[in-house]
C-alpha positions in Angstrom: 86.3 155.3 96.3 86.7 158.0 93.8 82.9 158.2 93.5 82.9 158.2 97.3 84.9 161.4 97.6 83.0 163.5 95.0 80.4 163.4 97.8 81.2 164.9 101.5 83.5 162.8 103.2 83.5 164.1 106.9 86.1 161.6 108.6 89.3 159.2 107.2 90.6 157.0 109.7 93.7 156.1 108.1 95.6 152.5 109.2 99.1 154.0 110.0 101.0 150.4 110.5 103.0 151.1 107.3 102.7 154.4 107.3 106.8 154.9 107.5 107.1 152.4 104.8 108.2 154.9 101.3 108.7 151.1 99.1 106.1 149.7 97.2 105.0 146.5 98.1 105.1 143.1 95.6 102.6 142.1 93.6 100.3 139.4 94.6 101.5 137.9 90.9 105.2 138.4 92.6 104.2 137.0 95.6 102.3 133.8 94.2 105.3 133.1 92.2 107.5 133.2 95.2 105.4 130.7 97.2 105.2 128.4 93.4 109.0 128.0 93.3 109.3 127.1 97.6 106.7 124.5 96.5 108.9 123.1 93.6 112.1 123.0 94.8 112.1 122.0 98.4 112.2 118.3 99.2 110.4 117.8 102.4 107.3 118.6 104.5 106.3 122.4 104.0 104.3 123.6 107.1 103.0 126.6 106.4 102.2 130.0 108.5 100.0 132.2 107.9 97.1 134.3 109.2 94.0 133.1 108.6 92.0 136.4 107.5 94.1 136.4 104.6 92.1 134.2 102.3 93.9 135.7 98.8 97.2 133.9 100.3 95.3 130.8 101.5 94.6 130.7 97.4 97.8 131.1 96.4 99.0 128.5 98.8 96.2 125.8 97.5 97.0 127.0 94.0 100.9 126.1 94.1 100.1 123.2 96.2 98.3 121.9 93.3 100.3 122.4 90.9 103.3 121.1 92.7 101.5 117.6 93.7 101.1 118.2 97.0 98.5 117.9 98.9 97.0 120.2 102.2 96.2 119.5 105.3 94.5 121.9 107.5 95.4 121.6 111.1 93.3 122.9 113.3 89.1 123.6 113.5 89.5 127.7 113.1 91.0 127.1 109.6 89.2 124.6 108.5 85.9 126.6 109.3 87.6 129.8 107.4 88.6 127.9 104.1 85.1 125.8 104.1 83.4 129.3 104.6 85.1 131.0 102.2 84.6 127.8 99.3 81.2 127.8 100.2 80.8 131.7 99.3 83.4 131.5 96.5 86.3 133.5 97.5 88.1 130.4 97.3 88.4 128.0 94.1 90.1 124.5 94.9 91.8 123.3 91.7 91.3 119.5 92.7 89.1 117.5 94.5 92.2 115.4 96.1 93.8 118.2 97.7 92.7 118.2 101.0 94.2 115.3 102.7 92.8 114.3 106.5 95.6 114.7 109.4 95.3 111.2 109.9 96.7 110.5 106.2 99.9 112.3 107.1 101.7 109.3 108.1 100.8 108.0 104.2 101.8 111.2 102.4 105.2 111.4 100.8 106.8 114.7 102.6 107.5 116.2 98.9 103.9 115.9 98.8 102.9 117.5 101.9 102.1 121.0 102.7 100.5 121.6 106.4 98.4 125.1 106.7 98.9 126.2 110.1 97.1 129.6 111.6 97.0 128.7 114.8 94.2 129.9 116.9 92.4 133.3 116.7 94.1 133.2 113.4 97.7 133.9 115.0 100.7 130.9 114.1 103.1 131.6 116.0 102.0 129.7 119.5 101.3 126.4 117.1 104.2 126.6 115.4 106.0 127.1 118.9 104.5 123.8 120.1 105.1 122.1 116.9 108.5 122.8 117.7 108.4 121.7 121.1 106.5 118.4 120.5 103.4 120.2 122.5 101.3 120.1 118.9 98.5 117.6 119.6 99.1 116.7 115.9 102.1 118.1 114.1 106.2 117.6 115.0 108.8 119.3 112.9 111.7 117.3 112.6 114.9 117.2 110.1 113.8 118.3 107.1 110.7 120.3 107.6 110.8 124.1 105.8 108.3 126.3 108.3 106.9 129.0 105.5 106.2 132.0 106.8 103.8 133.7 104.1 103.1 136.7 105.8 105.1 139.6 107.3 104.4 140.4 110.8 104.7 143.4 112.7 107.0 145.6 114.4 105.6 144.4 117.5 106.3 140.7 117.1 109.8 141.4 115.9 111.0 139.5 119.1 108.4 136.5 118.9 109.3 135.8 115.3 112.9 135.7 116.3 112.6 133.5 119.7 110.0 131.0 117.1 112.7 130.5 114.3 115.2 129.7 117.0 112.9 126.9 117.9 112.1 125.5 114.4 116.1 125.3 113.8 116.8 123.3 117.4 114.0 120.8 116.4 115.8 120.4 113.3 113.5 122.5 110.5 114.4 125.2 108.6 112.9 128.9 108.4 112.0 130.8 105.3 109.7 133.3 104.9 108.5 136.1 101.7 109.2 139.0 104.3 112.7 138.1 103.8 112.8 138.8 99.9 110.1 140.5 99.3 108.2 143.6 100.6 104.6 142.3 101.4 102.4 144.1 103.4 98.7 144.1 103.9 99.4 148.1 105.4 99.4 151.4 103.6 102.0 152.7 102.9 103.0 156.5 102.0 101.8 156.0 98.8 99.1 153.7 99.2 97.6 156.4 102.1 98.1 159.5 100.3 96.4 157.9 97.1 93.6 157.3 99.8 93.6 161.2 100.8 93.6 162.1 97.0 90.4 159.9 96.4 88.2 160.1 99.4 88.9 164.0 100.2 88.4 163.5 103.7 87.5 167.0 105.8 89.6 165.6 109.1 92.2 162.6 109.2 92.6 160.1 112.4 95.5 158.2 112.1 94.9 155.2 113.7 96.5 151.7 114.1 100.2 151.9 115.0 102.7 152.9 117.5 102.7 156.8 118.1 105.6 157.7 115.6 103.7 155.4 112.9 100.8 157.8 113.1 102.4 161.0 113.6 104.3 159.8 110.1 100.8 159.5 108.7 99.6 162.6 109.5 102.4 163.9 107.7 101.4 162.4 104.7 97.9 163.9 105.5 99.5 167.4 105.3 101.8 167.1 102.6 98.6 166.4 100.4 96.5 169.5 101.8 94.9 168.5 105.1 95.8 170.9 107.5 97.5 170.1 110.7 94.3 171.3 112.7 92.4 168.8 110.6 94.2 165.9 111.6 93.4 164.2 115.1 96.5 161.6 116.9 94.5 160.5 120.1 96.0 157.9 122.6 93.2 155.2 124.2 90.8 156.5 125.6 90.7 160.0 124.5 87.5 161.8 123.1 86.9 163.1 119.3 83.6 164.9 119.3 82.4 166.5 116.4 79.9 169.4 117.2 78.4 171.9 115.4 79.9 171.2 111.8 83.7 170.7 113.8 85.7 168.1 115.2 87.2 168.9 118.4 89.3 166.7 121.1 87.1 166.2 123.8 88.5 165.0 127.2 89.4 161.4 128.0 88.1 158.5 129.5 89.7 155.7 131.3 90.3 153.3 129.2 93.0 150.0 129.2 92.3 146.4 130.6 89.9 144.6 132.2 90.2 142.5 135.2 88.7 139.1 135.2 87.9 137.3 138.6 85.9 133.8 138.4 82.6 134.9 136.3 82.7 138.3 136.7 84.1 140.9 134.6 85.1 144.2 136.2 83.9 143.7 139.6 86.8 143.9 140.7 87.5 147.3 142.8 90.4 149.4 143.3 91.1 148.2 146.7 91.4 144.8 145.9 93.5 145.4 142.6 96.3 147.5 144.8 96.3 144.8 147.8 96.8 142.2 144.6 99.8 144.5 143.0 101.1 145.0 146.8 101.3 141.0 147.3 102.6 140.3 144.1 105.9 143.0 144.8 106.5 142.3 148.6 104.8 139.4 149.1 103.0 138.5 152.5 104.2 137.8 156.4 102.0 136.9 159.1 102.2 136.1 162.3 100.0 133.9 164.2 99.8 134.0 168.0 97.6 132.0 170.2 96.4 133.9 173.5 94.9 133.0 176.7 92.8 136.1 177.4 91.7 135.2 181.0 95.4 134.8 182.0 96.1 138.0 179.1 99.2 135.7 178.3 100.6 133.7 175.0 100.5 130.4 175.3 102.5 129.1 172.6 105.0 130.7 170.7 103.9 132.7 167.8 104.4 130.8 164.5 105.5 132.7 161.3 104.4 132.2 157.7 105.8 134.1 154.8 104.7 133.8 151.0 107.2 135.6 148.4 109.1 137.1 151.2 112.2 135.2 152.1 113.2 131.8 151.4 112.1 130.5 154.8 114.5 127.5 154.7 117.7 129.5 154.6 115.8 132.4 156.8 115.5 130.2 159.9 117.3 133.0 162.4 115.5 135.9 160.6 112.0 134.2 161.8 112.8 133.1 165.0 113.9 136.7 165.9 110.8 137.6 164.3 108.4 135.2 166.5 110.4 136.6 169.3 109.9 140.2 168.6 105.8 139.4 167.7 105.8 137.9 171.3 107.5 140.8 173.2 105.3 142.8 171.2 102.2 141.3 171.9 102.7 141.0 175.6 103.5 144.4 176.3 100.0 145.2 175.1 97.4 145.5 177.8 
């Protein structure tokens, strides 16, 4: 990186996650330690959560599994294809041949020899450990006894999720522990960490990006306390423009930018018009009268019948749409 910044570098977008972190965080040596002595001590099943990107904790976890005599099952195809990928191309070294264990040996397996390795889909746990804990898992159930390890710390934003997922595990009768708890572990810069990253790379302009808005304000701060000026560094929201033009970076307008709707098979063929009509049915619902006319005689010839759809409750309503029918009809034949 240092021999990356003695040449020109133009452009640093910074991740600003941790950027309002000032502690250092643990070791991997500290960390690997931490998940060696959960291994060792605890009696039962260990399920544990983690994401599945991080492949240096998916070591550390086959490591003390290893050398605790426990053996791992991987749970689902998504990390079973990572860890097989990653042995293949030798990021990962698996210190027995016996350590993988099928699912369907789990029912043979000691629970002080068990560890489960749970990602969950698209890498993220907590949904699988939400159904574990539900009995909605198409393979795994905690029960009495089970420790849920949570080996990596999530963010801000899934404060609330974490929370409403321990609550879970401790009704189905597991416990909770995880290394956020005890130890500072973050895969995030943090002050330190980014302003090293200034000092190395020399960037010309800084974009914080990554974070909630006071995460990268606190990064461009960083940015200027090591010499970038203010006018160098570029907070933009979605959808905004950075244009660089004529040796400068500029802000450059916006575009419209947020979610895409979905409808069958297509995907953003959806226009305004019906989006609003959807919001407007989904807040006041829908009422309709249907009337039945003779158009010869110009008269109704049955009473008009009412149907309403997140409305009113049309059991307890009965009054309210009789008066309605009535009005419709009064309505109706008043018109030529």
């Amino acid at each position: 990186m240092a021999h990356i910044g003695e040449n020109k570098v133009l452009a640093l977008l910074a991740d600003s996650a941790n950027a309002e972190n000032f502690q250092q965080s643990a070791s991997e040596h500290a960390i690997y330690d931490y998940i060696d002595e959960t291994f060792r001590y605890h009696t039962g099943r260990i399920i544990v959560a983690g994401v599945a990107n991080n492949i240096a904790r998916i070591q550390q976890v086959l490591t003390a599994a290893a050398e605790n005599n426990r053996r791992v099952v991987l749970t689902g195809q998504d990390v079973e294809k990572i860890v097989k990928t990653a042995i293949k191309l030798g990021y990962i070294n698996v210190p027995s041949d016996d350590l993988f264990a099928k699912t369907k040996e789990l029912k043979e397996l000691a629970p002080e020899q068990t560890v489960i390795l749970e990602t969950g889909r698209m890498g993220e746990p907590l949904k699988s450990l939400q159904r574990m804990a539900t009995n909605r898992h198409r393979m795994i159930h905690i029960h009495e006894g089970d420790l849920v390890f949570l080996t990596t710390t999530p963010s801000h934003a899934m404060e609330t999720n974490v929370a409403k997922t321990k609550d879970m595990i401790y009704r189905a009768g597991g416990e909770v522990k995880a290394i956020s708890d005890d130890l500072k572990s973050s895969g995030h810069a943090n002050k330190a960490d980014l302003q090293l990253m200034f000092n190395l790379l020399h960037p010309q302009y800084v974009l914080p990006v990554q974070g909630e808005y006071r995460q990268l304000a606190a990064a461009a701060e960083h940015a200027h306390e090591v010499g970038i000026p203010f006018e160098n560094i570029f907070i933009s929201g979605l959808g905004d423009i950075i244009s660089y033009d004529q040796g400068k970076m500029n802000a450059a307008g916006h575009v419209d930018a947020g979610n895409t709707m979905i409808d069958g098979i297509g995907v953003g063929d959806i226009g305004n018009i019906v989006l609003r009509d959807r919001k407007m049915l989904a807040e006041d619902g829908i009422f309709v009268a249907v009337v039945t006319i003779d158009r010869k005689k110009k008269k109704i010839v049955s009473k008009p019948k009412i149907t309403s759809r997140g409305f009113v409750y049309m059991k307890t309503s009965r009054d309210l749409l009789s008066d309605s029918g009535d009005l419709v009809a009064t309505t109706v034949q008043k018109e030529p």
